[in-house]
Gaussian input, Z-matrix of N, CA and C with variables (Angstrom, degrees):
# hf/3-21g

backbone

0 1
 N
 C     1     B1
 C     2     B2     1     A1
 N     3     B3     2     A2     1     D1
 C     4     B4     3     A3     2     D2
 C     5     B5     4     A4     3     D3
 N     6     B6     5     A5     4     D4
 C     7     B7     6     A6     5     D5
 C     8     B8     7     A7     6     D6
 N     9     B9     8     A8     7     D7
 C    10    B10     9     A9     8     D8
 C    11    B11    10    A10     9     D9
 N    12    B12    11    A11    10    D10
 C    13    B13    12    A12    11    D11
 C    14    B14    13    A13    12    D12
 N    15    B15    14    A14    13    D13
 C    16    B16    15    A15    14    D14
 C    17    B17    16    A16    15    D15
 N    18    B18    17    A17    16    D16
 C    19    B19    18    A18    17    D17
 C    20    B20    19    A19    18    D18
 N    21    B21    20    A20    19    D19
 C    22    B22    21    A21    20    D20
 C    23    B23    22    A22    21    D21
 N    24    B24    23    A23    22    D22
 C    25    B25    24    A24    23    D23
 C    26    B26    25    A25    24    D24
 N    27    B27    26    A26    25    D25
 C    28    B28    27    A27    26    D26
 C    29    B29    28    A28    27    D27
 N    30    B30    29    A29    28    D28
 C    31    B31    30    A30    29    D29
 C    32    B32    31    A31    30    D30
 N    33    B33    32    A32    31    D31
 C    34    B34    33    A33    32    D32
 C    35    B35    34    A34    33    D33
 N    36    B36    35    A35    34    D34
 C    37    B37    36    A36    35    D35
 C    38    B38    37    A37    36    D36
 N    39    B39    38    A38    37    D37
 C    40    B40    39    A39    38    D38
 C    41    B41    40    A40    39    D39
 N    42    B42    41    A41    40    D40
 C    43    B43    42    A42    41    D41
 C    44    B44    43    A43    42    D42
 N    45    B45    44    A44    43    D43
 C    46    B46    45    A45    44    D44
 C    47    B47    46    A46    45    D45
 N    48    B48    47    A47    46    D46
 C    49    B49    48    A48    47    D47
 C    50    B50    49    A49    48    D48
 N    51    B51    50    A50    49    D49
 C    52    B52    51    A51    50    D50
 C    53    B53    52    A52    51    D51
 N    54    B54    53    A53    52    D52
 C    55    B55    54    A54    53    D53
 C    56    B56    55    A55    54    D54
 N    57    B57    56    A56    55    D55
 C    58    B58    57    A57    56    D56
 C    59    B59    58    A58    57    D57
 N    60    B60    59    A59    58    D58
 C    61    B61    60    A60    59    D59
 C    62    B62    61    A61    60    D60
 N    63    B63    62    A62    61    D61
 C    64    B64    63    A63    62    D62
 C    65    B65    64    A64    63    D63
 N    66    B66    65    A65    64    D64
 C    67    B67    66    A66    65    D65
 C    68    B68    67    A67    66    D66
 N    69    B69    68    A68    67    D67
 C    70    B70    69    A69    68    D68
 C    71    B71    70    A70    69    D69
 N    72    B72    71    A71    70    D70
 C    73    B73    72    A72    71    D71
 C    74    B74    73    A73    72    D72
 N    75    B75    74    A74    73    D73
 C    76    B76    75    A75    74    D74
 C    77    B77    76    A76    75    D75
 N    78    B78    77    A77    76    D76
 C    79    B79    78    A78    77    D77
 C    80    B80    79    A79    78    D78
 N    81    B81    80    A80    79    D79
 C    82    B82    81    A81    80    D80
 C    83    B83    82    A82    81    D81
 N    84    B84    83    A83    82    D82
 C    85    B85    84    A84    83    D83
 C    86    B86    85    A85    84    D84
 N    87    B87    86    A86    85    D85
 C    88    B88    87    A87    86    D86
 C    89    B89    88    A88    87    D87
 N    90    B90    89    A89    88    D88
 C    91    B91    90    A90    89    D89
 C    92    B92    91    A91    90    D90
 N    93    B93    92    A92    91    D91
 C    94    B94    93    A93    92    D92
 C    95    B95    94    A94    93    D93
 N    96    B96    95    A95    94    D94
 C    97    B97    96    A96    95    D95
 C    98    B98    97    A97    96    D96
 N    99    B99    98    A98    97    D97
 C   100   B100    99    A99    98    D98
 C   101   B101   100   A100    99    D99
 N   102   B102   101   A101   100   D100
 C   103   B103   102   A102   101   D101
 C   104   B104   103   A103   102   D102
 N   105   B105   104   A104   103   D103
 C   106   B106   105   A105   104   D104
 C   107   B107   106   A106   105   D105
 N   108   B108   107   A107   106   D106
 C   109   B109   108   A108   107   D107
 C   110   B110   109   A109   108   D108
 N   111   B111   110   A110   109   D109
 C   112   B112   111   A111   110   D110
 C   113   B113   112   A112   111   D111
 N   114   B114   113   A113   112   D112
 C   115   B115   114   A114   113   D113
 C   116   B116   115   A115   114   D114
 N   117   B117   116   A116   115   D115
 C   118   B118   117   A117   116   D116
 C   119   B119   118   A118   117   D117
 N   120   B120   119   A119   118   D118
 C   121   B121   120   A120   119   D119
 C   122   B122   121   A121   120   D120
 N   123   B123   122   A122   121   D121
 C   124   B124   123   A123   122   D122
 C   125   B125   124   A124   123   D123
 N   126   B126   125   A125   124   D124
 C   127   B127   126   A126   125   D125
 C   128   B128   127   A127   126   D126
 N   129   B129   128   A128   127   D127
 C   130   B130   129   A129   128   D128
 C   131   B131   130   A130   129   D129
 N   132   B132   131   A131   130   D130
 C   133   B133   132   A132   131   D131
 C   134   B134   133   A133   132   D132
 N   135   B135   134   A134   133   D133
 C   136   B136   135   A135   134   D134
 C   137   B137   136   A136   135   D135
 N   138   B138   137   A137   136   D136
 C   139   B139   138   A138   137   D137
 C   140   B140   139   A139   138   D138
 N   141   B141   140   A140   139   D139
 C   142   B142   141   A141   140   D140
 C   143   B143   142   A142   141   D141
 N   144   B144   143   A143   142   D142
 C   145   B145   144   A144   143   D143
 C   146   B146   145   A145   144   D144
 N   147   B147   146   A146   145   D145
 C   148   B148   147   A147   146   D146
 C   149   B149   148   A148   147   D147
 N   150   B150   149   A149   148   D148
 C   151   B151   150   A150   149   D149
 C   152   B152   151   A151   150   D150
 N   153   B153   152   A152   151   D151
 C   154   B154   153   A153   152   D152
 C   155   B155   154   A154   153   D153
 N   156   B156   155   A155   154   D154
 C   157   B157   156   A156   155   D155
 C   158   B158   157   A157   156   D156
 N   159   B159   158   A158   157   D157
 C   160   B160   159   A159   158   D158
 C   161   B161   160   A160   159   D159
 N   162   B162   161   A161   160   D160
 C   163   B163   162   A162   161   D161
 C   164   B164   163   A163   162   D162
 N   165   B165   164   A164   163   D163
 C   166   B166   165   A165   164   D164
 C   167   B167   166   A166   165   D165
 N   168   B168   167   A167   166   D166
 C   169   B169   168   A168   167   D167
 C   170   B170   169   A169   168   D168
 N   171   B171   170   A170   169   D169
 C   172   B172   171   A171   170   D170
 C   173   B173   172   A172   171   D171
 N   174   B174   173   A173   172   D172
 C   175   B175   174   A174   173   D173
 C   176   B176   175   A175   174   D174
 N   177   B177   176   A176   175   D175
 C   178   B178   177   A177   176   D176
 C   179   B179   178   A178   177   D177
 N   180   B180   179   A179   178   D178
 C   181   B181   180   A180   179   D179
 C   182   B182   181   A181   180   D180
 N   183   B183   182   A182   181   D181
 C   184   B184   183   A183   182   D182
 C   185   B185   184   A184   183   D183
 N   186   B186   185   A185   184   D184
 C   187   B187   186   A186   185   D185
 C   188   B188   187   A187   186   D186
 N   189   B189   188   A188   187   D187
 C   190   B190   189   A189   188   D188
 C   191   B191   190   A190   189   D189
 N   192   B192   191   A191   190   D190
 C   193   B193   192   A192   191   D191
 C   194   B194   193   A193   192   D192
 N   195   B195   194   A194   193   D193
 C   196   B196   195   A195   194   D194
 C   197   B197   196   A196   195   D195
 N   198   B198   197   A197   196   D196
 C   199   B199   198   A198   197   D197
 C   200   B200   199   A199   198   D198
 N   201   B201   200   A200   199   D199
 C   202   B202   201   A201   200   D200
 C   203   B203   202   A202   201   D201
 N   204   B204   203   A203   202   D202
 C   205   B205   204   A204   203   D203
 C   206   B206   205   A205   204   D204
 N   207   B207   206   A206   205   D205
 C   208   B208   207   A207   206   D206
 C   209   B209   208   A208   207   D207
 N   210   B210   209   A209   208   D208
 C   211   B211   210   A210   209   D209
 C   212   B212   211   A211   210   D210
 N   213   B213   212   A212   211   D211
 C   214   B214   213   A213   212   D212
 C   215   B215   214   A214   213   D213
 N   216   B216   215   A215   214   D214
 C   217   B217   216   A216   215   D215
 C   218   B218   217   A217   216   D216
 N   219   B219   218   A218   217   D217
 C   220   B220   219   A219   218   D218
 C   221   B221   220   A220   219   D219
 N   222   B222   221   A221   220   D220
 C   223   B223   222   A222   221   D221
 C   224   B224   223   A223   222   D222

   B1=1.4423
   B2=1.5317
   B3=1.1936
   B4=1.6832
   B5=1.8246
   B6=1.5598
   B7=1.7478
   B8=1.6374
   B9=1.1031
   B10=1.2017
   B11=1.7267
   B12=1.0868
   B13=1.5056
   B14=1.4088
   B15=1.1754
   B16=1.5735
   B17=1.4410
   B18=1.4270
   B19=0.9660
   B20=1.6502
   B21=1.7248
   B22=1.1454
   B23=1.4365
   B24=1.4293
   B25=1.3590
   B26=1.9938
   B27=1.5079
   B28=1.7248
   B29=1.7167
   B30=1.2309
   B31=2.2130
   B32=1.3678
   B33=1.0793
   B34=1.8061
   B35=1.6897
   B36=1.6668
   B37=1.4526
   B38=1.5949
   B39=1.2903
   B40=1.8008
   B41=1.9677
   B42=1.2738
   B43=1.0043
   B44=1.4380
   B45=1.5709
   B46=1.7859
   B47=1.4325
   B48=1.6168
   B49=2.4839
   B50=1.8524
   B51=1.0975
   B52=1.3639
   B53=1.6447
   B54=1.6166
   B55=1.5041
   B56=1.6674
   B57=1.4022
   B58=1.3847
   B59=1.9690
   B60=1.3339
   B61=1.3960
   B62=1.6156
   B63=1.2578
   B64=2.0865
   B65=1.9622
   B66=1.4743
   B67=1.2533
   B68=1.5577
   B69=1.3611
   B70=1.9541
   B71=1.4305
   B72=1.0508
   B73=1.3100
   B74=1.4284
   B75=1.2896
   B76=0.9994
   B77=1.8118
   B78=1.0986
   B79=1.7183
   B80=1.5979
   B81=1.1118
   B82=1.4630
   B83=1.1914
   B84=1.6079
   B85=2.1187
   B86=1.2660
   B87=1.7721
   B88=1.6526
   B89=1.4569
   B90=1.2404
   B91=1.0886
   B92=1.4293
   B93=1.2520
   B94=1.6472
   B95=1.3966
   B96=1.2957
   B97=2.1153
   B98=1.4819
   B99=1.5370
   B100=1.3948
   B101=1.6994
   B102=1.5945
   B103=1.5889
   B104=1.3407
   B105=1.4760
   B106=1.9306
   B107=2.2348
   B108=1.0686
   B109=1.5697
   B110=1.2486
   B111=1.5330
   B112=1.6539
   B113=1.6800
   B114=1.6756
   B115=1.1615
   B116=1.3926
   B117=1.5132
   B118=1.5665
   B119=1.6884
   B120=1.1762
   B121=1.2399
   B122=1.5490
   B123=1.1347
   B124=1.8687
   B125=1.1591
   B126=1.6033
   B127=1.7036
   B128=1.9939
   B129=1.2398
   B130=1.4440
   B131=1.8564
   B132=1.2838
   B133=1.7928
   B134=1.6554
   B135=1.0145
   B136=1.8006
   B137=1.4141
   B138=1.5242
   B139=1.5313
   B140=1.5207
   B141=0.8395
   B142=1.9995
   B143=1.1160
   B144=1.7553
   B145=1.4457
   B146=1.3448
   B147=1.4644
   B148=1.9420
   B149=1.4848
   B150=1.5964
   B151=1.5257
   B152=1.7174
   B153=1.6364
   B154=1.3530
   B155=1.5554
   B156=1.4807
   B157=1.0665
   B158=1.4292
   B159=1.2546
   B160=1.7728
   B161=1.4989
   B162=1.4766
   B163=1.7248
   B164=1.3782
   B165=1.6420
   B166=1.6001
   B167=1.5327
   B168=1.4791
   B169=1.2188
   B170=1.4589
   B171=1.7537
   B172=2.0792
   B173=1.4974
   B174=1.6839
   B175=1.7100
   B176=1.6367
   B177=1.4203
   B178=1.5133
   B179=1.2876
   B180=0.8923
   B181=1.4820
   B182=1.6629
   B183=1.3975
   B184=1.9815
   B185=1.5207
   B186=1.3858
   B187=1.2766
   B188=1.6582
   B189=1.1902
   B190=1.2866
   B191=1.5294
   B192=0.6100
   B193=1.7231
   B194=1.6922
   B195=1.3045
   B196=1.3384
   B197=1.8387
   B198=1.6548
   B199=0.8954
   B200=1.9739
   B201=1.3801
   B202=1.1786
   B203=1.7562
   B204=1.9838
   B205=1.4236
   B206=0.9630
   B207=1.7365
   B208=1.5102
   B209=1.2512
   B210=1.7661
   B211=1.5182
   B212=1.6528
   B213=1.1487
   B214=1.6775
   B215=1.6127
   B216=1.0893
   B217=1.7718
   B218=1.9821
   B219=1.3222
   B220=1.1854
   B221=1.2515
   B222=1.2620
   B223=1.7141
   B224=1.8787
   A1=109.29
   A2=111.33
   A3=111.97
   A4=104.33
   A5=99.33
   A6=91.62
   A7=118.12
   A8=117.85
   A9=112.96
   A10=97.48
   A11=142.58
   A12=142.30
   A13=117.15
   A14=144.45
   A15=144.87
   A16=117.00
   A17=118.94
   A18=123.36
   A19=112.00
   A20=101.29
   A21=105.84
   A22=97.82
   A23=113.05
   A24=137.54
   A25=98.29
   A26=95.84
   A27=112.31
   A28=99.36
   A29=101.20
   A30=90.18
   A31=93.69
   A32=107.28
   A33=94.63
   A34=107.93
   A35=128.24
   A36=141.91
   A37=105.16
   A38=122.44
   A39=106.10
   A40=108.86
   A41=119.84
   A42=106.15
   A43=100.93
   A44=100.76
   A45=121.36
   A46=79.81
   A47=85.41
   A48=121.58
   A49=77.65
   A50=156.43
   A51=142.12
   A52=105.26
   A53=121.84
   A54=113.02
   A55=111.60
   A56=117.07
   A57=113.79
   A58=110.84
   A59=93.01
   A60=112.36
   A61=122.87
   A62=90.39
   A63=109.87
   A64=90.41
   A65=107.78
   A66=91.92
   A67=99.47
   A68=105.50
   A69=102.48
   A70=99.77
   A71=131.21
   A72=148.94
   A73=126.04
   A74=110.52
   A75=138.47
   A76=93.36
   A77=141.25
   A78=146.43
   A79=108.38
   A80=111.12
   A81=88.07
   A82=122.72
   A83=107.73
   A84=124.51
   A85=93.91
   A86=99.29
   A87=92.49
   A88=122.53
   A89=131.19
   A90=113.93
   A91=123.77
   A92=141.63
   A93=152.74
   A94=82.81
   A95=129.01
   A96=105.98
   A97=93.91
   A98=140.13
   A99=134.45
   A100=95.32
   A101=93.77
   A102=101.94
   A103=139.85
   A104=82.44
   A105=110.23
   A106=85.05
   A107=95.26
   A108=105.10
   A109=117.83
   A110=114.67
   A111=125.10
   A112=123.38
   A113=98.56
   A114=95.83
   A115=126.20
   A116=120.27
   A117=104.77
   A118=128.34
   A119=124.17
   A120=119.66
   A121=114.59
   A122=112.58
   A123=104.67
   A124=112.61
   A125=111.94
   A126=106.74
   A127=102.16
   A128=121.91
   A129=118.81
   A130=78.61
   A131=102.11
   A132=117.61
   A133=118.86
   A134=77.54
   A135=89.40
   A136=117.98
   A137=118.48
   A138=109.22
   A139=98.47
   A140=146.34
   A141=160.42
   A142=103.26
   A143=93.65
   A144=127.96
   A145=96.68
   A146=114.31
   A147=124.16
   A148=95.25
   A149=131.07
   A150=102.98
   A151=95.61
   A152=141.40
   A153=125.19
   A154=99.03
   A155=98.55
   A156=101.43
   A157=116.17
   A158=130.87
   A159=129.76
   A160=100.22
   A161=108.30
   A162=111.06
   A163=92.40
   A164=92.23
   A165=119.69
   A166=115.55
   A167=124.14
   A168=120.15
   A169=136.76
   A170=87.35
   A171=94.77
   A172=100.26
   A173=73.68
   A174=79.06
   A175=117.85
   A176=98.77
   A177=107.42
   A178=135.08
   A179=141.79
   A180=134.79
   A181=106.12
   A182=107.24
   A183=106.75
   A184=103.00
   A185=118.62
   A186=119.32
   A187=95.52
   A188=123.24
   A189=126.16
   A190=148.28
   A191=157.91
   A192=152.33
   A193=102.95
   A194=113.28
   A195=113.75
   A196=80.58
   A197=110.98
   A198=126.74
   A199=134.01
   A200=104.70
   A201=89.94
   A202=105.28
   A203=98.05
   A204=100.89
   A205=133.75
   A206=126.36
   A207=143.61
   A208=103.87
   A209=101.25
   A210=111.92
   A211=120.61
   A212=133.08
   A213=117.29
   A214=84.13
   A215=101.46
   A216=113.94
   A217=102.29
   A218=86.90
   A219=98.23
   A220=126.45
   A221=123.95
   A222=98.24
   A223=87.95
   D1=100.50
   D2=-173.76
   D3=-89.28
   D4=142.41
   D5=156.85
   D6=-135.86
   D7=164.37
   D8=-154.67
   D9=-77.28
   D10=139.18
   D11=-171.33
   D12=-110.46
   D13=136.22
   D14=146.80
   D15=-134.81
   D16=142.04
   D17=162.07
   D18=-145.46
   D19=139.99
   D20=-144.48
   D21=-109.12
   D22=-167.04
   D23=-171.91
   D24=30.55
   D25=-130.60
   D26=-170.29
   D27=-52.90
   D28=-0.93
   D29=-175.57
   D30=-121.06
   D31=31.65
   D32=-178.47
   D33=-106.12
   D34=-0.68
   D35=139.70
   D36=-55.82
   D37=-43.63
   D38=-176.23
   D39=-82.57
   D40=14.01
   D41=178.02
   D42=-97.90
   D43=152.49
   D44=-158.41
   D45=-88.30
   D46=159.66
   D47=176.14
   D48=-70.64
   D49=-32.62
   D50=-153.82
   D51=-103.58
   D52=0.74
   D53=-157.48
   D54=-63.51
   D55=-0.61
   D56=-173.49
   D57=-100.04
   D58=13.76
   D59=-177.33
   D60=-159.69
   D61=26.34
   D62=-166.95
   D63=-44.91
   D64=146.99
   D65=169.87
   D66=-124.48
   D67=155.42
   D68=-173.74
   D69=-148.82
   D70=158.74
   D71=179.09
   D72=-86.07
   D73=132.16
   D74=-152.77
   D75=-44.96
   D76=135.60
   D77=-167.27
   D78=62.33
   D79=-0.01
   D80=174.84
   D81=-78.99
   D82=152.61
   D83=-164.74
   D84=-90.84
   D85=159.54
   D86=153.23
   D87=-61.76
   D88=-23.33
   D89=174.81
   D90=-80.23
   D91=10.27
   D92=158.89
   D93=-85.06
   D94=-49.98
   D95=-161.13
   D96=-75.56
   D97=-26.53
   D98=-178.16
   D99=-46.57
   D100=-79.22
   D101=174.70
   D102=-5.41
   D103=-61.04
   D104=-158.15
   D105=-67.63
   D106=-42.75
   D107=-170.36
   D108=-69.97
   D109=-24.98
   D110=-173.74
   D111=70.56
   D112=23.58
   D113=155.36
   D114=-71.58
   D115=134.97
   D116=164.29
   D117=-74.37
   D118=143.52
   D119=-168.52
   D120=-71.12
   D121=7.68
   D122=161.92
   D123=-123.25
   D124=26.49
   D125=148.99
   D126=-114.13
   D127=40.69
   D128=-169.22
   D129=-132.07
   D130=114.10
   D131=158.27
   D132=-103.67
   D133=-64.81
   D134=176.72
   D135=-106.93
   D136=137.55
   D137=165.93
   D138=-125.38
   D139=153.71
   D140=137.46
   D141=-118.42
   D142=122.77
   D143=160.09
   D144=-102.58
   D145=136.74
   D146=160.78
   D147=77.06
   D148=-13.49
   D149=-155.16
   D150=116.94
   D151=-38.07
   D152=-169.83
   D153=-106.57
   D154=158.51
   D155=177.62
   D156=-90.46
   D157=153.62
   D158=-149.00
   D159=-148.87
   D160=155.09
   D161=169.29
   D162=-101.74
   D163=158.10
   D164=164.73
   D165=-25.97
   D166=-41.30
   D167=178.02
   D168=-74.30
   D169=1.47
   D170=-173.34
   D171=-92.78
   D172=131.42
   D173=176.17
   D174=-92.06
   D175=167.93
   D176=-178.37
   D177=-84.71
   D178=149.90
   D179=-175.51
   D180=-121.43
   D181=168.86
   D182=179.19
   D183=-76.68
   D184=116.55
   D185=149.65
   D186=140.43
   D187=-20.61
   D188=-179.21
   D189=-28.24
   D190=84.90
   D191=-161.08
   D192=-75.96
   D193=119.77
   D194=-166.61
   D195=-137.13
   D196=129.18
   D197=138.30
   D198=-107.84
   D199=131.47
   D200=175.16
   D201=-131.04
   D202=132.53
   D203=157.82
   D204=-137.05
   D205=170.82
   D206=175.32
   D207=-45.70
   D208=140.57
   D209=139.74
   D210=-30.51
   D211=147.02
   D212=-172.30
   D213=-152.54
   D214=129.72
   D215=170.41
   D216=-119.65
   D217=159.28
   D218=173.10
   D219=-166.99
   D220=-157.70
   D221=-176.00
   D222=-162.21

């Protein structure tokens, strides 16, 4: 079950050569793909799956568009 992957700004070095076809297992959350990826969970602010924004606990389905990004400061 592949989904399409991004991660942006300062996490956009931990995204995999495969993120346009990430494959994950059948119940897995965003927070197992944080994992699986080695993001730490206090650089994860925002995630959107489909377009909504979601907690760590929604899981994924095959075909998905999952973005995840950084805290971002600015001035």
């Amino acid at each position: 079950m592949p989904i399409d992957l991004r991660c942006f700004a300062t996490l956009a070095p931990l995204m995999p050569a495969n993120a346009g076809a990430f494959p994950i297992a059948p119940g897995e959350t965003v927070l197992d793909l944080t994992k699986r990826l080695g993001i730490p969970l206090e650089e994860v602010k925002l995630v959107f799956v489909n377009g909504a924004a979601v907690s760590l606990d929604a899981a994924l389905t095959d075909g998905d568009r999952v973005g995840i990004f950084p805290p971002v400061g600015g001035g």
